[in-house]
C-alpha positions as CSV (number, residue, x, y, z in Angstrom):
1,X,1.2,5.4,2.0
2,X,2.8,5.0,-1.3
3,X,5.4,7.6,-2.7
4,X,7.2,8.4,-6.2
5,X,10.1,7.0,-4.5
6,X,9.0,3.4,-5.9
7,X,9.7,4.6,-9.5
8,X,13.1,3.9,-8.7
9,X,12.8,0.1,-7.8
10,X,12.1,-2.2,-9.9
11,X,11.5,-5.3,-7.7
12,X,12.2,-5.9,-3.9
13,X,14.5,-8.1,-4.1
14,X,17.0,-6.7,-6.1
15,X,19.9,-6.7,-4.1
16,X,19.3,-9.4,-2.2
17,X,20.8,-12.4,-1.8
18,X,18.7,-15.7,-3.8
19,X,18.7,-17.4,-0.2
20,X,16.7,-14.4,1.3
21,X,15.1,-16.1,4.4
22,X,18.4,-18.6,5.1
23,X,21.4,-16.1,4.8
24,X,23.3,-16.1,7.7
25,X,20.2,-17.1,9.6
26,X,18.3,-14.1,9.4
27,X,15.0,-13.6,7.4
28,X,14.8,-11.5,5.1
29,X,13.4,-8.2,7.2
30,X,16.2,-8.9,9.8
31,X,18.6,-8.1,6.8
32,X,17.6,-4.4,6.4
33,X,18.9,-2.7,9.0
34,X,22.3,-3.7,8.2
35,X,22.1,-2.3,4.8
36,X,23.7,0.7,4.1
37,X,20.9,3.3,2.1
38,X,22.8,6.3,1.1
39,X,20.8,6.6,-2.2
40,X,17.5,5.4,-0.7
41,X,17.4,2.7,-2.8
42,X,15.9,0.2,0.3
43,X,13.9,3.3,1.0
44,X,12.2,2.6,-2.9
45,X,11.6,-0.6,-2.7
46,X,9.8,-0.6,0.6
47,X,8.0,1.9,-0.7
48,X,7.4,-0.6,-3.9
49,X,6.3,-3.4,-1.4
50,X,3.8,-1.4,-0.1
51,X,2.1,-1.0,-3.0
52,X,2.8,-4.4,-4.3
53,X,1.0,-5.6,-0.6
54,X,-2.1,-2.9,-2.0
55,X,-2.4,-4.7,-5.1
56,X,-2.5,-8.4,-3.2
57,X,-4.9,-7.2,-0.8
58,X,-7.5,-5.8,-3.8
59,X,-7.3,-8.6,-5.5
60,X,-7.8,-10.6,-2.2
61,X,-10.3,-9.0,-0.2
62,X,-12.2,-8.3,-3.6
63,X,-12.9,-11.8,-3.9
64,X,-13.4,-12.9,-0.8
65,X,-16.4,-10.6,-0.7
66,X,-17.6,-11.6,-4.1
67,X,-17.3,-15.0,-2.5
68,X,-19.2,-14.3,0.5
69,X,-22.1,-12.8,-1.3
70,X,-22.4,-15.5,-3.5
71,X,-23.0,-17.7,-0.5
72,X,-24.9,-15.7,1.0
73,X,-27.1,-15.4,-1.8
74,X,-27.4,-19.2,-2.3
75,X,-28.1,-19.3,1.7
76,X,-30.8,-16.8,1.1
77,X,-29.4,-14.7,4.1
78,X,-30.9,-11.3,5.0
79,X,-29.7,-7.9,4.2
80,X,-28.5,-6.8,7.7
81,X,-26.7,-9.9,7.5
82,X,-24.6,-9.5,4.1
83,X,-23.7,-5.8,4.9
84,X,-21.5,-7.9,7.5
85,X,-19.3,-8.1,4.5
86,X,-18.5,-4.2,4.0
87,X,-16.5,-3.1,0.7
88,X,-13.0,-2.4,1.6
89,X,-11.9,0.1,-0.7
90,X,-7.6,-0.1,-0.9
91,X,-6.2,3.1,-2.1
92,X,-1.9,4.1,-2.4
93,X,-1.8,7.7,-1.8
94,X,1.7,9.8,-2.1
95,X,1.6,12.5,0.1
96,X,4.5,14.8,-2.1
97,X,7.5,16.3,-0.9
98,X,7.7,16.4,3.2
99,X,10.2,17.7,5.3
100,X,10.5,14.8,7.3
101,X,13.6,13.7,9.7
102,X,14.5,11.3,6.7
103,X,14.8,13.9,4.4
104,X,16.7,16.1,6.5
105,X,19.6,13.2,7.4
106,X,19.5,12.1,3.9
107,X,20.2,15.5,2.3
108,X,22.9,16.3,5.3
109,X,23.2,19.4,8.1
110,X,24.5,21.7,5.5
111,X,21.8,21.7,2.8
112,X,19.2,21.5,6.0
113,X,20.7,24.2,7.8
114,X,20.9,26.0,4.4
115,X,17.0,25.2,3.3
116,X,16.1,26.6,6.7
117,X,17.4,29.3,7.2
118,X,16.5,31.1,3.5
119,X,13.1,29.8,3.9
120,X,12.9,27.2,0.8
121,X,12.3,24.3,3.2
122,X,8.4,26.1,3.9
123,X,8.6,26.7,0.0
124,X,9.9,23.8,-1.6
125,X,8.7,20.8,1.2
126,X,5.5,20.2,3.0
127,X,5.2,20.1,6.6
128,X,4.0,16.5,8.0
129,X,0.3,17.5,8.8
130,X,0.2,18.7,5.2
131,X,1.3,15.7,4.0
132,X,-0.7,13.7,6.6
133,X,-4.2,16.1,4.6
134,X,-2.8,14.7,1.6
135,X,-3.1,11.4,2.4
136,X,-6.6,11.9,3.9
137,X,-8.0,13.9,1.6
138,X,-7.9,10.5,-1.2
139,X,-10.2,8.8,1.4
140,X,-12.4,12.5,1.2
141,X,-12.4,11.7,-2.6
142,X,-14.4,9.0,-2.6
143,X,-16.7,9.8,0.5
144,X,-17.8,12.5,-0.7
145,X,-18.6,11.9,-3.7
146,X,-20.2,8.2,-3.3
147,X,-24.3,7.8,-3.1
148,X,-25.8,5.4,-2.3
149,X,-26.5,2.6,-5.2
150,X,-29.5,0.5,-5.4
151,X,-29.3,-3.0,-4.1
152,X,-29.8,-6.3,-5.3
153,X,-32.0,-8.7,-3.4
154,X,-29.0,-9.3,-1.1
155,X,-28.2,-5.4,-0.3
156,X,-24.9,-5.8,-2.1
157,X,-24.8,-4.1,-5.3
158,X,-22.2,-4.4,-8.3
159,X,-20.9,-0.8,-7.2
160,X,-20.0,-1.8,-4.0
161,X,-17.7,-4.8,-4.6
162,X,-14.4,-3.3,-4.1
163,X,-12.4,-2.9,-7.1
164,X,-9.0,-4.8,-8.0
165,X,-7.7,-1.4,-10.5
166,X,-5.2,0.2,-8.8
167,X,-6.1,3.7,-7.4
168,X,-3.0,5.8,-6.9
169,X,-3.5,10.0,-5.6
170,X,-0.5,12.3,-5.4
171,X,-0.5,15.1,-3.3
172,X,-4.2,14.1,-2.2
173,X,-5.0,14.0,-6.3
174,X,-5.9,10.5,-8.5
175,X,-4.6,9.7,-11.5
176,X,-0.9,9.8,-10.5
177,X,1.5,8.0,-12.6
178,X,2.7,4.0,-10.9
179,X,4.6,2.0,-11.9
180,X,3.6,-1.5,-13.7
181,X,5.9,-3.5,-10.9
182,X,3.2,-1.8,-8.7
183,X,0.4,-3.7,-10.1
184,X,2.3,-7.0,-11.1
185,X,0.2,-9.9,-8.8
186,X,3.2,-12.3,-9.1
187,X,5.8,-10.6,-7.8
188,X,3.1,-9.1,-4.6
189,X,2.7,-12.7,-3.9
190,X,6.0,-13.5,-4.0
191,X,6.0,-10.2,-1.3
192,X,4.1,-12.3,0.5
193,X,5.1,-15.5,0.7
194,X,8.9,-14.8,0.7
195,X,9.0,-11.9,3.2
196,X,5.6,-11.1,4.9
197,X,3.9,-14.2,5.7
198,X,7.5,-15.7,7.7
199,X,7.2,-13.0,9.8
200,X,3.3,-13.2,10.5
201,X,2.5,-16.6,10.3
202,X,3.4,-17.2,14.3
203,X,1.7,-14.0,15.4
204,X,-1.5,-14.3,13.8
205,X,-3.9,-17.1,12.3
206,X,-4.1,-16.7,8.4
207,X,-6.8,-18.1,6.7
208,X,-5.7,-21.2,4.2
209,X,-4.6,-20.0,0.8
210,X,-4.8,-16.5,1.6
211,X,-2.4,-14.9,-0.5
212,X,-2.1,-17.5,-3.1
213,X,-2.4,-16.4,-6.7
C-alpha cells in the first residue's frame, strides 16, 4: 500500500543518524518511535520504503523465476512441474484520501470535530473500506483483463514472467505519478541490507544473496 505521501521523501534515511543500526544501541526500526512526526515526514518515508521494498522484490522475484525456468528447461521438467514457479505480479497501489485515525490526530480535534460535523469529512475523505476497494480493485485490473497466453514447451510463456517496471494505481487507477527514489535499486537495497534484513535475519532463513544488487 503505497501513498502520494512518498513524494515528500526523498530517501529513508534522511534524518537519520550515519551510524543507523549502532546509535545508542538501537537498530534502526527501534529509533522510530521516539521520533517526533508532527509534519509526517517519517510517515513519507515509510511510505517511500515500501515502495522502494516493491521495487527490490520485482527485480528479485523476477529473476528468480527466469532462473528457475531456465533450469527447468535444461532439466527437461514437465509442465505441472514448472507452474510450481507462479508469476508474482508486485503492484504499489494508493488508496487516496482516507479518513483514518492518523489523519484525524494529525489534523487535531478541532478541524475533526469541524470536518464532521458540516459533512466535508464524507465529502472530502474516503471511508476505510473505500480505500481498502481501491487497493483491491488494482489487483481486479489485471485479473480481469489477463487471458491466457500460449506456452512454450515448458508452460511458462514470456507474458507471464513478472515484470520489474514499476506499476503504481491511485485511487484503484494505473498510471499514477511516483517518484524516481521509488524505482531507484540502490538505495532499495540499501533498504534492505541497512534496515530490513537486521531485523529478519534471526526470525526467518533467507536464501544466500537474496537482496544483493
Amino acid at each position: 500500500v503505497g501513498s502520494s505521501a512518498h513524494l515528500r521523501a526523498s530517501s529513508v534515511f534522511d534524518g537519520y543518524a550515519n551510524d543507523i543500526n549502532g546509535e545508542h544501541g538501537k537498530s534502526f526500526i527501534e529509533t522510530i518511535p521516539d521520533i517526533p512526526d508532527s509534519d509526517l515526514s517519517t510517515y513519507a518515508q515509510s511510505k517511500l520504503a515500501i515502495m522502494q521494498f516493491s521495487t527490490l522484490l520485482r527485480h528479485q522475484l523476477g529473476s528468480n523465476r527466469r532462473d528457475k525456468i531456465n533450469n527447468s528447461n535444461e532439466q527437461h521438467v514437465t509442465n505441472d512441474e514448472t507452474r510450481l514457479f507462479p508469476p508474482v505480479r508486485i503492484i504499489d497501489a494508493h488508496p487516496g484520501l482516507v479518513w483514518t485515525p492518523l489523519l484525524r490526530n494529525h489534523i487535531g480535534n478541532a478541524a475533526t470535530d469541524m470536518l464532521q460535523k458540516t459533512g466535508l469529512a464524507n465529502w472530502i475523505y474516503k471511508c476505510p473500506s473505500e480505500g481498502a476497494s481501491a487497493i483491491v480493485s488494482a489487483v481486479d485490473y489485471y485479473t480481469s483483463r489477463e487471458e491466457p497466453s500460449k506456452s512454450s514447451d515448458c508452460g511458462a510463456s514470456t507474458e507471464e514472467m513478472p515484470s520489474k517496471e514499476q506499476i503504481y494505481f491511485v485511487n484503484g487507477r494505473p498510471g499514477g505519478y511516483a517518484a524516481s527514489e521509488s524505482r531507484d535499486l540502490d538505495a532499495s537495497s540499501r533498504l534492505w541490507k541497512e534496515v530490513i534484513l537486521p531485523e529478519v535475519e534471526d526470525l526467518v532463513k533467507v536464501p544466500k544473496g537474496w537482496g544483493a544488487e
